[in-house]
C-alpha positions in Angstrom: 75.5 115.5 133.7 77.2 112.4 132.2 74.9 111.4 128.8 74.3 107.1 128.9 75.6 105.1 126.4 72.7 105.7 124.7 73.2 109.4 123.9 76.6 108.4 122.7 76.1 105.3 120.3 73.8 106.3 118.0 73.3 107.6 114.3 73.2 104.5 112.5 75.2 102.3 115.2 78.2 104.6 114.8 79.6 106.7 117.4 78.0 110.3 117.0 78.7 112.0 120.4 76.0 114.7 120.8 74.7 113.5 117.6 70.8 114.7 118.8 72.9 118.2 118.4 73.8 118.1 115.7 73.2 121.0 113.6 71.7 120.8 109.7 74.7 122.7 107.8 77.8 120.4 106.9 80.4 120.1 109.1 83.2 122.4 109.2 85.6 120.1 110.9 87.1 116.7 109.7 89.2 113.6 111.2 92.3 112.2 110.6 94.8 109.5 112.2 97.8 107.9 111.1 96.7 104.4 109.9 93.3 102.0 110.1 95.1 99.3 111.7 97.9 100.1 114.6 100.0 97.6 116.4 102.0 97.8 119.8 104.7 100.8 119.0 102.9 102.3 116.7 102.6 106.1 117.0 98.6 107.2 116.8 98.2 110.8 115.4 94.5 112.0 115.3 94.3 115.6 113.8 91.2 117.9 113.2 91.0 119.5 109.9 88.8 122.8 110.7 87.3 125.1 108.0 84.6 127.8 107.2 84.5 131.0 108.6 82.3 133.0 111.4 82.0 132.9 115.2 84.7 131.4 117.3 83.7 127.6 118.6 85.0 125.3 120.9 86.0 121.8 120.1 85.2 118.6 121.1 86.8 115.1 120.4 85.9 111.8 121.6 87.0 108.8 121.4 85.1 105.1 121.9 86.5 102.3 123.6 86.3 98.9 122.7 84.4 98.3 126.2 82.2 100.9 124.9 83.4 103.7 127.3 84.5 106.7 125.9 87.0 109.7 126.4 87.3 113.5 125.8 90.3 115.4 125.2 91.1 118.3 127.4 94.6 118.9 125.6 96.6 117.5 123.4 97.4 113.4 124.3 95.5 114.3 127.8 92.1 112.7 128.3 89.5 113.5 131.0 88.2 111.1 133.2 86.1 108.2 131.9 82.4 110.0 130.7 83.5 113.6 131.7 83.3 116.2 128.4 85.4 118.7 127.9 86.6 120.7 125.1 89.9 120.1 123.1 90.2 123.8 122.9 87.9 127.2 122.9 87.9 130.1 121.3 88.7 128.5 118.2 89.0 130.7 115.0 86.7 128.6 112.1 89.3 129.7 109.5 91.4 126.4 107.8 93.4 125.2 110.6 95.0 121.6 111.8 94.6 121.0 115.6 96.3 117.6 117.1 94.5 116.0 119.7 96.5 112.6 119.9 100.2 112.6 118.9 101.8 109.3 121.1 103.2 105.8 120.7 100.6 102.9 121.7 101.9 100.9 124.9 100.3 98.9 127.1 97.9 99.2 128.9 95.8 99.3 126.0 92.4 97.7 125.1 92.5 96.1 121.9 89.8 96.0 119.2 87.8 98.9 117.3 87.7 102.5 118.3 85.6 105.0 116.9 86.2 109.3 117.0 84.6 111.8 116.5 84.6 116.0 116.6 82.5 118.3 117.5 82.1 122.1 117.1 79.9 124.3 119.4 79.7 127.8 119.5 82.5 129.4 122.2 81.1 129.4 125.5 77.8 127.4 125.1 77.2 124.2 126.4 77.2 121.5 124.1 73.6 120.6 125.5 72.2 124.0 124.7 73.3 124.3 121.2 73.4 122.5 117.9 77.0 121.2 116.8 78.7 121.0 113.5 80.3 116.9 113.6 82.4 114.9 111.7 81.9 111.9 110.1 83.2 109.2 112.6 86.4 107.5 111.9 87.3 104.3 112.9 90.9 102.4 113.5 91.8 99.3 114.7 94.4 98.6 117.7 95.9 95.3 117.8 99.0 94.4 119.9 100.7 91.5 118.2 101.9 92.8 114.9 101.6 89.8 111.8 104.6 88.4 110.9 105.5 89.5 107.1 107.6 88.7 104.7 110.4 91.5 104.2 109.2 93.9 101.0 112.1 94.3 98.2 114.2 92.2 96.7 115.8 89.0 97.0 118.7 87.3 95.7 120.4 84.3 95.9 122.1 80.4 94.7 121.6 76.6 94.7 124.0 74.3 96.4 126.2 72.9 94.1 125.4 75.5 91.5 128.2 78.0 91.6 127.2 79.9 88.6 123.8 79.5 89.0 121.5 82.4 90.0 117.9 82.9 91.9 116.1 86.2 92.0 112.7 87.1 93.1 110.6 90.2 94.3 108.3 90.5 97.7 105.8 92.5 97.7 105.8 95.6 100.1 102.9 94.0 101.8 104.8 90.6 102.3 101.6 88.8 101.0 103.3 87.5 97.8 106.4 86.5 95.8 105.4 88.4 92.8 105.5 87.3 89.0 109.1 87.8 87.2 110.7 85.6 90.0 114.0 84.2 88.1 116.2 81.3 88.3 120.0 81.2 86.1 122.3 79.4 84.7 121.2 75.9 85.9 122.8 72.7 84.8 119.5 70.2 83.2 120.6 66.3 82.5 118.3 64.1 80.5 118.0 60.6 80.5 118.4 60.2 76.7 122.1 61.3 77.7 121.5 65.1 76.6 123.2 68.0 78.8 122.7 71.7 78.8 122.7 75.0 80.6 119.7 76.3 81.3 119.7 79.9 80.6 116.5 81.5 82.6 112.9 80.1 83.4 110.9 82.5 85.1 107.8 82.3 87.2 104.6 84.1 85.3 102.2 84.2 88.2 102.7 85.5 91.8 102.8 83.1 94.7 101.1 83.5 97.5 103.0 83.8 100.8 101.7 82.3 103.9 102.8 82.2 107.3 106.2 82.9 105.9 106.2 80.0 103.6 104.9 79.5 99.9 104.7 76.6 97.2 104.3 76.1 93.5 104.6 74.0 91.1 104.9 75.6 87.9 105.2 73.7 84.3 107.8 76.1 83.4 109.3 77.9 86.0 109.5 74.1 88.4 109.0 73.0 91.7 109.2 76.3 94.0 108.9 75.9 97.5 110.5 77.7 100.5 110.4 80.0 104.1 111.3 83.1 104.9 113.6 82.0 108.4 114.7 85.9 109.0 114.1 89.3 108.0 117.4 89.4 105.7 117.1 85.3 104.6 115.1 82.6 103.0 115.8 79.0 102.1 113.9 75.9 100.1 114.1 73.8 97.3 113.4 73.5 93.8 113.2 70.8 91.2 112.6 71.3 87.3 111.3 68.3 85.0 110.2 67.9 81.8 109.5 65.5 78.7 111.3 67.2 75.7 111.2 63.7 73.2 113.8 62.3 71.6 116.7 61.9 72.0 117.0 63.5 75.2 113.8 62.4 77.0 113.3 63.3 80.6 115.2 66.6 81.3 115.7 67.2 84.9 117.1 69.8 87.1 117.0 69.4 91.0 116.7 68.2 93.2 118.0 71.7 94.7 118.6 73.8 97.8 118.6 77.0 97.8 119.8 80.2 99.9 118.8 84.2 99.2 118.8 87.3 101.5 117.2 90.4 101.4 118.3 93.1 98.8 116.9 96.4 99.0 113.2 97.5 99.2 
């Protein structure tokens, strides 16, 4: 007998397989995998944590496709055929234990979107329809096969063009989603249009920039005119400008405008 889609999605819209069996004690077995959100290459692991003590039990996992068909696991990384169940493994001791039902890298073919699991313990040797279960709470991951394009983590250091003492220095964040605050700039030559001159030790950037699409943009009262891309995983390039109004006799101090240059450091 192959349960409908009905018997499978259920329990609050989440995927419960067996859930009308579901017995009233907690559960003594719990889900794991690798990340919430994979990406083509990516190695899925999806582990059982089983606990508690008593009769041996066999164990059930299944997994819900994004076309809302589902699998069991027969063995490790070895599913049945589309809407047959059949235990993970029987006999199972209920003592604290890690079974591993998916250990594999993600290649195509694969559906993308969201996939929902879930475990199941029955007693050994009784069908899942003629006895209550102990389940897990659902887990959910996300497979999508183009990974985002990030800025490289770590950090980055660099110069301006015709600025050979002059120094830039800023930190991505391991996410690549921002240039975080403390980003530095050296050393840089500021002319004024009273006539003044001077070296401009350090300015440094307060806030953190946002990094989007590879490129970001500020412009900062203190820190200047920030702007740039990441064009590799090891370099980055832009421009920056510096301005300001500092009264007589030196008037309009400027630096820029500037390219720069910086590569990839360490993480």
């Amino acid at each position: 007998m192959v349960p409908s889609r009905a018997t499978i999605v259920g329990c609050l819209g989440i995927l419960l397989l067996f859930c009308g069996r579901a017995a009233a004690q907690a559960p003594l077995v719990a889900l794991q995998s690798s990340a919430p959100e994979l990406y083509l290459g990516d190695r899925l692991v999806l582990s059982l944590q089983l606990d508690g003590a008593g009769e041996n039990a066999d164990v059930y996992v299944a997994l819900l496709l994004p076309d809302g068909g589902f699998l069991t696991y027969g063995s490790p990384n070895q599913p049945a055929a589309p809407g047959e169940i059949v235990p993970l493994a029987t006999g199972v001791a209920l003592a604290p234990a890690t079974l591993v039902a998916l250990d594999q890298p993600l290649a195509v073919p694969i559906l993308e979107g969201a996939y929902f699991a879930v475990a199941a313990l029955a007693p050994s040797g009784v069908s899942i329809f003629e006895s209550q279960l102990a389940i897990s709470a659902p887990l959910s991951f996300r497979f999508t096969i183009d990974r985002p394009v990030l800025a490289r983590g770590g950090l980055w250091r660099g110069g301006f063009e015709g600025m050979e003492d002059a120094a830039l220095e800023f930190r991505v964040a391991a996410d690549g989603s921002e240039i975080e605050s403390g980003a530095r700039a050296t050393q840089l030559e500021v002319t004024c249009s009273g006539g003044c001159g001077a070296i401009l030790t350090e300015t440094v950037l307060a806030a953190a920039l946002p990094i989007t699409e590879l490129s970001f943009s500020i412009s900062d009262p203190v820190f200047g005119s920030f702007a740039g891309q990441f064009d590799s995983a090891l370099s980055a390039s832009g421009s920056y400008t510096l301005s300001g109004d500092l009264g007589s006799p030196c008037g309009i101090c400027t630096v820029g405008e500037l390219s720069w240059t910086a590569a990839w450091i360490e993480p």
